[in-house]
C-alpha positions in Angstrom: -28.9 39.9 -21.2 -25.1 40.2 -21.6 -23.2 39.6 -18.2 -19.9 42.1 -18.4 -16.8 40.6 -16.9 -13.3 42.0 -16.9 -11.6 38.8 -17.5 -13.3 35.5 -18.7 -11.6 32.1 -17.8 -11.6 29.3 -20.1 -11.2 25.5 -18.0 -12.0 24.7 -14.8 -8.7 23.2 -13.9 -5.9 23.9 -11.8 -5.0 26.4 -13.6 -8.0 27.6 -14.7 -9.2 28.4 -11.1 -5.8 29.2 -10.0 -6.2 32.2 -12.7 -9.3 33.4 -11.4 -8.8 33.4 -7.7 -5.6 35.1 -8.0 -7.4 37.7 -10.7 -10.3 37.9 -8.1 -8.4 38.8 -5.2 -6.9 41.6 -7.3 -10.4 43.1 -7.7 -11.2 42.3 -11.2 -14.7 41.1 -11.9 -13.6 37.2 -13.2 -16.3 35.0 -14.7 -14.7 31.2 -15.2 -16.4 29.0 -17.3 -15.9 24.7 -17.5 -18.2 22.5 -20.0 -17.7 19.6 -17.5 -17.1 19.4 -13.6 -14.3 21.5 -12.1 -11.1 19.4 -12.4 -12.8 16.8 -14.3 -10.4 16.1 -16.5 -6.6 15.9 -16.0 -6.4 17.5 -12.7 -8.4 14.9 -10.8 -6.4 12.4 -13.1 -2.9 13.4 -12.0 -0.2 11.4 -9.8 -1.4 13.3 -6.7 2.0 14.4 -5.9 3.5 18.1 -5.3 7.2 17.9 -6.0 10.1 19.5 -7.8 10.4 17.1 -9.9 13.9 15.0 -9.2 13.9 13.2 -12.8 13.7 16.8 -14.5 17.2 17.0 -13.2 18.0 14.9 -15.9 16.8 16.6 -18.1 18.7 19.9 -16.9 15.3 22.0 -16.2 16.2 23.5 -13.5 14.4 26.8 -13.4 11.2 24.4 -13.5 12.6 22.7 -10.8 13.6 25.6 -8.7 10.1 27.1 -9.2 8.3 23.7 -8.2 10.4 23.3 -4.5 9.6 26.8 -3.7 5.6 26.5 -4.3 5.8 23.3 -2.8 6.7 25.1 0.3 3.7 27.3 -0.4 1.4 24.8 -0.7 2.1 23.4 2.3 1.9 26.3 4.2 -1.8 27.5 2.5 -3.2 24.0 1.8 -2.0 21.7 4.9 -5.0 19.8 4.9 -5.0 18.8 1.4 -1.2 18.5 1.4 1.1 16.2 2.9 4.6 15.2 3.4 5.8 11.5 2.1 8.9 10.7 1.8 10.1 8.9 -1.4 12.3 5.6 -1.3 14.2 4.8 -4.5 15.5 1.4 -4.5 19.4 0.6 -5.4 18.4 -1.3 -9.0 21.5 -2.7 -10.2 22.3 -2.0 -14.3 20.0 1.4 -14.1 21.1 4.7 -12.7 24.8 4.4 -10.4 24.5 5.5 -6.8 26.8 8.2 -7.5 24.3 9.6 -9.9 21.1 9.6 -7.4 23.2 10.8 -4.7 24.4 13.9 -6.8 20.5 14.5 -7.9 19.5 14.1 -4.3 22.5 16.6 -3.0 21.3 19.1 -5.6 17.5 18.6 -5.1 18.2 19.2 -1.1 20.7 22.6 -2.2 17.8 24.1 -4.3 15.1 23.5 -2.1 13.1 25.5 0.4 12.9 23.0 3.2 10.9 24.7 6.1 9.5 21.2 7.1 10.6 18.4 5.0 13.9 16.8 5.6 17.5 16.2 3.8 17.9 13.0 1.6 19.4 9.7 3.3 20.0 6.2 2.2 18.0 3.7 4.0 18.3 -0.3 4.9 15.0 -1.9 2.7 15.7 -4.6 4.5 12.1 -6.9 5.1 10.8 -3.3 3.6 8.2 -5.6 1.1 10.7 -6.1 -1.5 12.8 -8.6 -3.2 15.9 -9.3 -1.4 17.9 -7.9 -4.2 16.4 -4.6 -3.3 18.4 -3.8 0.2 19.6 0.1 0.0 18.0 2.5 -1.3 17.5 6.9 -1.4 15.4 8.1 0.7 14.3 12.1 0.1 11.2 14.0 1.3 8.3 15.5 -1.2 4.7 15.7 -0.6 0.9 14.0 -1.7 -1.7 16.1 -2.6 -5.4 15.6 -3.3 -5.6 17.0 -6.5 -9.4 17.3 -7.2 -10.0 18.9 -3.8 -7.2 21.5 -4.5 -9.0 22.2 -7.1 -12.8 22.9 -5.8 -10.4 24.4 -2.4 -8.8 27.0 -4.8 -12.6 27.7 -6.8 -14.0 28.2 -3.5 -11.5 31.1 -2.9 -11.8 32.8 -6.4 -15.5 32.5 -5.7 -15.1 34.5 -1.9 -13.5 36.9 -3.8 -16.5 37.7 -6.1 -15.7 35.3 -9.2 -18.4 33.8 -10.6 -17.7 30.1 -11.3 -19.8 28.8 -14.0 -19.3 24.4 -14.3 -21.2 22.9 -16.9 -21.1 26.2 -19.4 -19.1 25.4 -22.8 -17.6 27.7 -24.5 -18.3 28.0 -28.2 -17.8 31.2 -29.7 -16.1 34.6 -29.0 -15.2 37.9 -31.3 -14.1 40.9 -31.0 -15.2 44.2 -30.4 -12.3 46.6 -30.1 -11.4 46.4 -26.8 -14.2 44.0 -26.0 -14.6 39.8 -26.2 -18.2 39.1 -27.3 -18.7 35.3 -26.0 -21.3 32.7 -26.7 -21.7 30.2 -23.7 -24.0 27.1 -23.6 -25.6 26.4 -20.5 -27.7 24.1 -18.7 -30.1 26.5 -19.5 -29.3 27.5 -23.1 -27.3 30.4 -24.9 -25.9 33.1 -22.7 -23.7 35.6 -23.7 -20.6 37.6 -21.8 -18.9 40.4 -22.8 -14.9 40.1 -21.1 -12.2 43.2 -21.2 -9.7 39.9 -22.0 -10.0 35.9 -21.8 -7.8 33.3 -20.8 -7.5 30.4 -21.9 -6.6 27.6 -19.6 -8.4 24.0 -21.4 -5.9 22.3 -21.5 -6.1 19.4 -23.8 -8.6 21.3 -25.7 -6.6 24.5 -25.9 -6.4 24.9 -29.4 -10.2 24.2 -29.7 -10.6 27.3 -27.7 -7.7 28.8 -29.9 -10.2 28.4 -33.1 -13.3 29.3 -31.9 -11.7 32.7 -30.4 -10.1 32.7 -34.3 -6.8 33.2 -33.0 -3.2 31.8 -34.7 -1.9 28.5 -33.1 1.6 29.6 -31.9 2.9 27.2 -30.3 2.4 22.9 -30.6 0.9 20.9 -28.4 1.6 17.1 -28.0 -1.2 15.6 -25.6 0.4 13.0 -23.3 -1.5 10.2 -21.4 -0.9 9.2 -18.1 -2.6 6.1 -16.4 -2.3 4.8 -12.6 -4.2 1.5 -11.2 -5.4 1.0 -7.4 -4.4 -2.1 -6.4 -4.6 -3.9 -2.7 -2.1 -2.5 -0.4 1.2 -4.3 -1.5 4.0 -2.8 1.5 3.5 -1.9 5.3 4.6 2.1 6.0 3.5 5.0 4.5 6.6 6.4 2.4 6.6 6.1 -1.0 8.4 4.3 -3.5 10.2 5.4 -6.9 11.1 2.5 -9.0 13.1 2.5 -12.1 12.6 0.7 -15.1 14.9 -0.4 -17.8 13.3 2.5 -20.4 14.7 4.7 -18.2 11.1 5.8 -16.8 10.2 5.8 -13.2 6.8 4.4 -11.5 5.6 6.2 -8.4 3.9 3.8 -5.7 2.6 5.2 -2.8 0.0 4.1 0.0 -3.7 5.9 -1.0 -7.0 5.4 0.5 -6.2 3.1 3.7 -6.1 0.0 2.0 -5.0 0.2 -1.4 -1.3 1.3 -3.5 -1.6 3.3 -6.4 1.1 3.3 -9.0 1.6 5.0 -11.9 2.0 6.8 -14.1 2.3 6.1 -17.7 3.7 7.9 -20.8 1.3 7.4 -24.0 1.2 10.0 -26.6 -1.8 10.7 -28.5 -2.7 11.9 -31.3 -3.9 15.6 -31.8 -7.4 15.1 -32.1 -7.9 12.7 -29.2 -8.6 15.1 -26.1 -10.1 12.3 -23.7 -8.4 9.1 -23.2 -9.2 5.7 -21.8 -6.6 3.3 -19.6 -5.3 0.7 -22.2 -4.3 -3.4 -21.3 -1.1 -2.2 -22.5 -0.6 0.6 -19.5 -1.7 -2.1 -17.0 0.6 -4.7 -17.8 2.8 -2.1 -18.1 2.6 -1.0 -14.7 1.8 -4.4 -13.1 5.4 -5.4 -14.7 7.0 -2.2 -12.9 5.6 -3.4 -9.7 6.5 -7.1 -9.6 10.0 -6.6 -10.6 10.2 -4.9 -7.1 8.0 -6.0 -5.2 7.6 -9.5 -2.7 3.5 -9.5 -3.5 2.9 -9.7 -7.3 0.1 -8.5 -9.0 -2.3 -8.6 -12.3 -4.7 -7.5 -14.2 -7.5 -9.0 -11.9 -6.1 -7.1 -9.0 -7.0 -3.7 -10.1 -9.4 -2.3 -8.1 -9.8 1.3 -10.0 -7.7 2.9 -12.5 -8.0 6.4 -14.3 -6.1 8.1 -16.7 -5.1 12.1 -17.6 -4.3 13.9 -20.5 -2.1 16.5 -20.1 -1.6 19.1 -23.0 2.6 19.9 -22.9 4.4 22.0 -24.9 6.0 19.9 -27.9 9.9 21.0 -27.4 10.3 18.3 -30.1 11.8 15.7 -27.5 11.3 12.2 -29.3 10.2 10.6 -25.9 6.7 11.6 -24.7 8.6 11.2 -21.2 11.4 13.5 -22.1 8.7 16.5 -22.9 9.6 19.7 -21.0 6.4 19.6 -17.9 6.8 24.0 -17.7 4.8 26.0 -19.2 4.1 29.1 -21.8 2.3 31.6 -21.7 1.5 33.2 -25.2 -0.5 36.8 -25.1 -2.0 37.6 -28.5 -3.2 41.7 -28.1 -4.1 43.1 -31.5 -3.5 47.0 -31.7 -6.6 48.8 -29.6 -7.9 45.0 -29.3 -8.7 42.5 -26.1 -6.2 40.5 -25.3 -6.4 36.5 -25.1 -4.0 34.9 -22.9 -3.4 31.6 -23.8 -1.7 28.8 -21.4 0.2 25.8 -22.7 1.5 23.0 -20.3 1.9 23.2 -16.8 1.8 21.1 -13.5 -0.2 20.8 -9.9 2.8 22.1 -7.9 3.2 25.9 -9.7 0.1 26.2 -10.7 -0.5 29.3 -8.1 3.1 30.7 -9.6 1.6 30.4 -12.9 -1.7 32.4 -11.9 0.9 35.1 -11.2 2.8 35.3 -14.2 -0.3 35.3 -15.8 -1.8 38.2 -14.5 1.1 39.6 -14.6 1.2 39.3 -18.6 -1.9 40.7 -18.3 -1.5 44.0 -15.7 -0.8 46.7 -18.8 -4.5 45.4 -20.0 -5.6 46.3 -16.3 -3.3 49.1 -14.8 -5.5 49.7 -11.9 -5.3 45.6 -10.7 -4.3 45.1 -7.7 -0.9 43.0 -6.6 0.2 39.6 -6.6 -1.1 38.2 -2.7 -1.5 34.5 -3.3 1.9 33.3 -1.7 0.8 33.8 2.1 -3.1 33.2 1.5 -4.3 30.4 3.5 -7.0 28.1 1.1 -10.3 27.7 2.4 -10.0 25.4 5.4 -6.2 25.8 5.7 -6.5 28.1 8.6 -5.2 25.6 11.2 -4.6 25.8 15.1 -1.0 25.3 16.2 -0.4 21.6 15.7 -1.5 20.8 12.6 -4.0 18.4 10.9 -3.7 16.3 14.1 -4.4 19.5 16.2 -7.6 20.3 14.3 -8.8 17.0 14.5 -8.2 16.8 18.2 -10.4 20.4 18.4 -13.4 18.7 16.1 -13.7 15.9 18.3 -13.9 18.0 21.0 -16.6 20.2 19.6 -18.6 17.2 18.1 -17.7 14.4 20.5 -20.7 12.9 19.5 -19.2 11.4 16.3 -17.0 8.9 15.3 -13.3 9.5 15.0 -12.9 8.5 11.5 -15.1 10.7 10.4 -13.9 13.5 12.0 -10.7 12.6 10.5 -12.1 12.4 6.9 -14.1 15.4 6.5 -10.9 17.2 8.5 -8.6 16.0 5.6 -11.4 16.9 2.7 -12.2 20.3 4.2 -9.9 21.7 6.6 -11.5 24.2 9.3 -14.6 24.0 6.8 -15.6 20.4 8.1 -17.7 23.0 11.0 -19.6 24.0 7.9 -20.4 20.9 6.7 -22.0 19.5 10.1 -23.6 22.5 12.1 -24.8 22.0 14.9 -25.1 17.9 14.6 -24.7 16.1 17.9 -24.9 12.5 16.7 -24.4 10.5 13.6 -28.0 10.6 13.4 -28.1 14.2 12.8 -25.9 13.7 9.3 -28.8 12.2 7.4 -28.7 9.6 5.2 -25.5 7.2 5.9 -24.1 6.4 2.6 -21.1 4.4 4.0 -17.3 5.1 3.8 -17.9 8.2 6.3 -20.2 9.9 3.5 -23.4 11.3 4.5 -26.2 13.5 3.3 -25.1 16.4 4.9 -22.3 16.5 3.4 -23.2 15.4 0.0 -25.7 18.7 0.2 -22.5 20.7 1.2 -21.1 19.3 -1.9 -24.0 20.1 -4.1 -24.9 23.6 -2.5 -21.3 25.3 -2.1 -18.6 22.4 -4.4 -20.9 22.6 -7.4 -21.4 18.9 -6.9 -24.1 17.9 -9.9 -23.8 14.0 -10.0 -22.6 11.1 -7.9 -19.6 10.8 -9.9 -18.6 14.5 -8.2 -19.3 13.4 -4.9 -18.2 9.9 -5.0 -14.7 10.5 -7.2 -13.8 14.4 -7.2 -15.2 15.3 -3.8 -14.3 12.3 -2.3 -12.5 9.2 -2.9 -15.9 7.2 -1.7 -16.5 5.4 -4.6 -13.6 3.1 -4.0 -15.1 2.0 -0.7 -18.6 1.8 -2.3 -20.4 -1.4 -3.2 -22.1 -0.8 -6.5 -25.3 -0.7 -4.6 -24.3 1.9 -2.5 -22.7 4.6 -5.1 -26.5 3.6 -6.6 -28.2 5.4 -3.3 -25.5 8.2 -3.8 -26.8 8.7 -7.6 -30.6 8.5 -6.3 -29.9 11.1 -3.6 -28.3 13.5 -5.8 -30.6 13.4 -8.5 -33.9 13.7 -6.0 -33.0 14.4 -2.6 -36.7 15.2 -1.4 -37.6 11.3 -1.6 -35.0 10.7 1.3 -36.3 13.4 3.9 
């Protein structure tokens, strides 16, 4: 039997769910469909980091810019447990950008931001700061970390409270139309289904155009898929600011403290070809980014030190910029609406920060299709979990403990940073750690992987243990084992 939706969402990404929350919460009946785990691909695999963007300066994008510092704002207002202010150190690198050029970015970046919160730009003594002694000034400005897979299930969760259906693991394969009608053929975990969708978006991104033929629909614009890599390596500088380091290509690393104990860095700039949709972190990207590091930094690293790494591919719009870094990171949004025919909405490119602004555009390319849609609401809606007490994260960690002073600290502080206000959901009534059921390690229980499984869509331990969480890091191989046995037959464990 056909399901009938108003608008069908391709891609369980960022955008993807940003799409159907936002077209949810205008009243439309939304039905988003992923072939893999929501955010499985490139936005769990991105640099974790909402910002404007201070090297697009450079490359004089400024409306992107401008757009990014404004939803930055937003996102720390709706999100504040999944995003965070770190301020970003770039060290003085003699022979590479002047001073007077960073402190002219800097002045600008500060003029066009919304700074509620963050801070103005400074320079700061780096002085015994874990470099090399070479490396004693540098620019000090304020942006923010994000945890980009839980953005993602925070964001699905809302589009779902709004009466989307979210549909992970369902592939699109086909779709024709019908007049004013989109006849779509779905696989499931269960077999063919079919939906019938007023109009479809189409958020894949890196297998956009794939969507693009099966709808039968003109390729309009060119896509160049882009990968970037990052490594986890032990913890290489005390403090928890970040640092940007330069290279001689002109490129800039990112390294930042993540998970306690560990520095990521990254990210590379490989471009692919046009039929490779997935990629894979090469030797070449990890001596490439081992090389950025030790130039800087007092403790040098290697191969062998890698602890984790991961790579994304993102799908950009080819501007025909000869440097895969130089590719504009905005986006496009290209409507194809044959006379008296459904409309398919197509998105191209794209980041984390304005991924909410991009939702709006796109329903707002889309409103004549719907003239009865409601209006834009996202900008002031808190995200499931990101309804705080006055005070902050530290303030609603301070009232968990109080309420479940029974458990342990840092867990109260982990499941407060994965789930907000929603971390009462996940452990009832519990008194004791006792209560949580099976103790995985790394603060991860069975309780909350059921959580995971009965309201995140959780279908594997690679959900939990990478997406979910960041557990898997922590693991020993024997443990993320239990987490895969649990998952797959919870019942042997009561």
């Amino acid at each position: 039997m056909s399901t009938q939706a108003d608008l069908l969402v391709v891609g369980g990404g960022i955008n993807g769910v940003g799409i159907a929350r936002d077209a949810a919460g205008r009243g439309l009946r939304v039905t988003l469909v992923e072939r893999d785990d929501l955010g499985s691909a490139t936005s769990s695999a991105s640099s974790k980091l909402v910002h404007g963007g201070l090297r697009y300066l450079e490359q004089f994008e400024l409306r992107l810019v401008a757009e990014a510092l404004a939803e930055r704002e937003v996102l720390l207002r709706t999100a504040p447990h999944l995003v965070r202010p770190m301020r970003f150190v770039m060290p003085r690198a003699p022979g590479l950008r002047p001073g007077w050029m960073i402190r002219t970015g800097l002045f600008l970046y500060d003029c066009m931001a919304h700074r509620d919160t963050l801070p103005a730009s400074d320079t700061i003594d780096l002085s015994g700061a874990g470099l090399k002694p070479e490396y004693d000034l540098g620019y000090r400005y304020a942006d923010c970390w994000v945890d980009d897979a839980r953005l993602v299930i925070a964001t699905a969760l809302d589009a779902a409270e709004h009466g989307a259906i979210v549909m992970p693991r369902t592939a699109f394969s086909a779709a024709t139309r019908e007049h004013d009608r989109w006849r779509v053929s779905l696989r499931t975990p269960a077999g063919t289904d079919e939906i019938t969708a007023r109009a479809i978006v189409n958020a894949a991104g890196p297998w956009v155009l794939d969507v693009l033929k099966q709808a039968r629909e003109p390729e309009r614009a060119r896509v160049r898929l882009v990968q970037g890599s990052h490594i986890v390596v032990p913890r290489l500088y005390a403090g928890d600011h970040a640092y940007i380091l330069q290279n001689e290509d002109r490129r800039v690393v990112f390294a930042y403290p993540y998970e306690g104990e560990y520095t990521l860095i990254g990210t590379t700039e490989v471009e692919l070809k046009p039929d490779v949709q997935t990629g894979s972190v090469t030797v070449q990207e990890i001596d490439y980014l081992c090389r950025a590091a030790n130039r800087y930094f007092l403790r040098q690293i290697g191969p062998d030190d890698v602890r984790w790494s991961y790579c994304g591919v993102r799908a950009l719009v080819d501007d025909g910029a000869q440097n895969p870094s130089a590719v504009t990171r905005d986006y496009r949004l290209q409507l194809d609406t044959p006379h008296d025919g459904a409309p398919l909405l197509t998105v191209f490119g794209g980041k984390i920060t304005t991924y909410r602004r991009l939702a709006e555009r796109a329903l707002e390319r889309l409103a004549p299709c719907f003239p009865n849609m409601g209006r834009s609401w996202t900008a002031n809606a808190q995200l499931p979990g990101g309804s705080f007490p006055d005070g902050g994260l530290e303030a609603l960690r301070t009232a968990l403990s109080s309420r479940y002073p029974g458990l342990p600290d840092a867990l109260i502080a982990a499941l407060a940073g994965r789930h907000g206000t929603y971390a009462t959901e996940v452990l009832g009534n519990a008194a004791a750690v006792g209560d949580l059921g099976v103790p995985f390690g790394a603060n991860l229980y069975a309780r909350e992987v059921d959580y995971f499984v009965r309201r995140e869509w959780a279908r594997s331990a690679e959900d939990v243990l990478w997406r979910r969480t960041k557990a898997g890091l922590h693991l020993t191989p024997e443990q993320r084992a239990r987490v895969e046995s649990y998952v797959r037959n919870p019942s042997a464990y009561a």
